[in-house]
N, C-alpha and C positions, 0 to 999 in steps of 0.2 A: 322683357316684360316682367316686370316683379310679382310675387306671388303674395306680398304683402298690401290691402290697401290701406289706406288709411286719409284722415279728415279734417280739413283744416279745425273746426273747432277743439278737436283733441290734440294733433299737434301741436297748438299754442301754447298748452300748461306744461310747465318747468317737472322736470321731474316723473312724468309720467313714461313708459316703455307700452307700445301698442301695436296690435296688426291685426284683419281683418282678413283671414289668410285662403287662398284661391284653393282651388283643388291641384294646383302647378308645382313642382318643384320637391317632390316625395317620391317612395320608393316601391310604390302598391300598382300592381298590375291590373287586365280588365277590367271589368265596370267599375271597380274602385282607383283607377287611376288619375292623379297618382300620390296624391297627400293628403289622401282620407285618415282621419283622428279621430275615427269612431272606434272607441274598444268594444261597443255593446253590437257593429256590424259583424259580417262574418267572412271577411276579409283576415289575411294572417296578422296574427298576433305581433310576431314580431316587424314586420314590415310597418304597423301601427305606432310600435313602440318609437320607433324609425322616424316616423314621421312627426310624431309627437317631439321627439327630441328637438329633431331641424325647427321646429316651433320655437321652442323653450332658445335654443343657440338664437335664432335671430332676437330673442327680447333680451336677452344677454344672461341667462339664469342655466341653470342644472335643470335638467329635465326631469329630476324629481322632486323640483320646483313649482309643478304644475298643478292645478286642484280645479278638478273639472266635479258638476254633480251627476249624479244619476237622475235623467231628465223625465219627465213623466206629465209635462202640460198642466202643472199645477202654478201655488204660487209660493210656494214655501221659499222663503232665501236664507241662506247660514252665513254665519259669520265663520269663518276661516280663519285658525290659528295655528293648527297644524294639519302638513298636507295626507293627503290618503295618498295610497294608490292607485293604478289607472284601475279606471273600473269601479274600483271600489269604494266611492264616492256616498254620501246619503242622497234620500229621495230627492227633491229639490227642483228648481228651475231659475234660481238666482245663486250670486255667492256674494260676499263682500266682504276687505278685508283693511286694515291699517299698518298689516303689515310687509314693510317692502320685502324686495326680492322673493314673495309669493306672488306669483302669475295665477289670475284667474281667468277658464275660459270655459266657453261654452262650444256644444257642438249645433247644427244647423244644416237642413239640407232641401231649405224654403221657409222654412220659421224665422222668424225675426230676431237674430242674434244683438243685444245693445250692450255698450261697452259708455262705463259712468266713472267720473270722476270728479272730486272733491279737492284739486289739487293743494289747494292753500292747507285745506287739514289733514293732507294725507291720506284719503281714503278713495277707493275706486271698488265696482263693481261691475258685474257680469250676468244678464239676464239671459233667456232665452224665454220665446215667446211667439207661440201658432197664434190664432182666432181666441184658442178656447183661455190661455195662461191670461194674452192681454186683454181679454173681456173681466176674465173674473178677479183680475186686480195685480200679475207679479210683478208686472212695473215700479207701481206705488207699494211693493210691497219691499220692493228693492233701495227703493227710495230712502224707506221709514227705516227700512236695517242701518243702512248707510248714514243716516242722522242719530241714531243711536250710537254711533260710535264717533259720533263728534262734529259730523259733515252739515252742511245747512244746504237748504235745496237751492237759492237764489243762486250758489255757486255752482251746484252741481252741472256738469256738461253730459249729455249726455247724446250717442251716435248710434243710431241703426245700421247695421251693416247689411252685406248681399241679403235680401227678401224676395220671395215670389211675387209680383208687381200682378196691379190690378189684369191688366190685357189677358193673362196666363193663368189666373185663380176663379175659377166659374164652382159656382157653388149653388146646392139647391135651398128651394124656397121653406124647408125648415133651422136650415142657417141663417136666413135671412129672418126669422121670426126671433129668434134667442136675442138677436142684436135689437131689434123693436122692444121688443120685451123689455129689455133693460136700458133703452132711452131709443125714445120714437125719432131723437136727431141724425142717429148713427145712418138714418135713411140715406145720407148723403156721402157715405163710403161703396154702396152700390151702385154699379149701373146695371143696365136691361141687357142680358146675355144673349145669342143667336137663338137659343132652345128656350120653348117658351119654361116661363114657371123657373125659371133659372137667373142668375148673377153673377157681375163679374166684382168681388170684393176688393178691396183697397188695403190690403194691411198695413204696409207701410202707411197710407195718410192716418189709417185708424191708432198705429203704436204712435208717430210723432206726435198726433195732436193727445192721445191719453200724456205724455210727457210733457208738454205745454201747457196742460191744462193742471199738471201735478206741479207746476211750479219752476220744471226746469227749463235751463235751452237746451234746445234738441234739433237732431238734422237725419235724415237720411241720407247712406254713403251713394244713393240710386242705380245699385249695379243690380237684375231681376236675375235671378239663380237656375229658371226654368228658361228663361232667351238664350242666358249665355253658355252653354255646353262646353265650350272650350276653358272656361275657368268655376264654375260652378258645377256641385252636385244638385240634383234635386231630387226628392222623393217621387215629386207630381210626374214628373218625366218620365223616372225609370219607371211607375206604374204605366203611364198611358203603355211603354213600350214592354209590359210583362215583365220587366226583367227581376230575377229572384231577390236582389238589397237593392243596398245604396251606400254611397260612399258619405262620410258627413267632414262639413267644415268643419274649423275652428276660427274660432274670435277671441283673443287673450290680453292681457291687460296686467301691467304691475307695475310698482312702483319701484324706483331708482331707491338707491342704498342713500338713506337718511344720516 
């Protein structure tokens, strides 16, 4: 079983290096087992670096080639010209860049990880995106970076990877007022949960269609990150089951040598 997914829509553009990477095939023990790529977990550093690297090896780059941001649920995206260090990334929740053999990626662990690309101009990026990022705009924010550096949206592709799926996201009825609040449509990403006064949210249909509605094509890779245990982390999990972290994905993205 590969540890890699990945999506026909992205697949098809020439030039593009992509993966949507499992928790499978790294070198991190217990709850973080075992190719957690979270530097900010508290899981060992070097086993991280580890796993990080076997990333970076499968998209064909140096592993410190990598430019991940310091994630925070906002919607700030950067343009990327030269890499930091792990870790030591700016605030951010998107990245994008022009230039090859820089891998962008983000980390996830039920958030909505999307991987974008521009392949005819050369540009791609990397979002990350809970409830709160794709309500208040990083999507389109990711978008508008991205056309600033030459990209146009009609071409843009863009792929949602492993997300927390509606069945497994119950949320309560002040989360369900922020999304009214900011358009009485979004009614239709909820359903009626078991407990009353409660909902089961839609992330995924809510980031695809925010991306269809910004102009691009967009897909969901439909793998839910709380069902699947055997290849996904999740935050929601390990809290139902108390446990102290969590392990996070990664989603990475770059372009081929120009």
């Amino acid at each position: 079983m590969s540890n890699q997914l990945t999506h026909p829509l992205l697949s098809a553009l020439p030039g593009i290096r992509y993966g949507f990477f499992t928790r499978q095939g790294g070198v991190s023990t217990g709850i973080y087992e075992s190719l957690n790529c979270g530097t900010g977990s508290k899981d060992d550093h070097a086993a991280v670096l580890e796993n990080r690297a076997r990333v970076t090896a499968a998209l064909g780059i140096a592993p410190e080639r990598l430019a991940t941001p310091y994630q925070v649920h906002g919607i700030e995206a950067v343009h990327v010209t030269k890499v930091w260090g792990p870790g030591k990334g700016p605030k951010a929740d998107a990245v994008v860049t022009d230039r090859p053999g820089i891998a962008l990626g983000v980390g996830s662990a039920d958030c909505g990880p999307t991987l974008f690309a521009d392949a005819e101009a050369g540009i791609i990026g990397a979002s990350h995106s809970g409830w709160r990022g794709a309500l208040s705009g990083v999507l389109e924010s990711t978008i508008a970076a991205m056309e600033k550096l030459g990209a146009r949206r009609e071409r843009i592709v863009a792929v949602l990877g492993p997300t927390i799926s509606q069945p497994n996201y119950e949320v309560g009825p002040e989360f369900l007022e922020k999304f009214m609040e900011a358009d009485s449509a979004n009614e239709k990403y909820f359903l009626p949960s078991t407990r009353a006064g409660h909902s089961q949210f839609d992330l995924p249909g809510f980031v695809v269609a925010r991306l269809t509605a910004a102009g691009v094509k967009a897909a969901w890779i439909g793998f839910c990150t709380y069902a699947d245990e055997e290849r996904f982390f999740s935050y929601r999990r390990g809290t139902h089951r108390g446990e102290p972290d969590y392990g996070r994905l990664i989603s990475a993205i770059s372009l081929a040598g120009r």
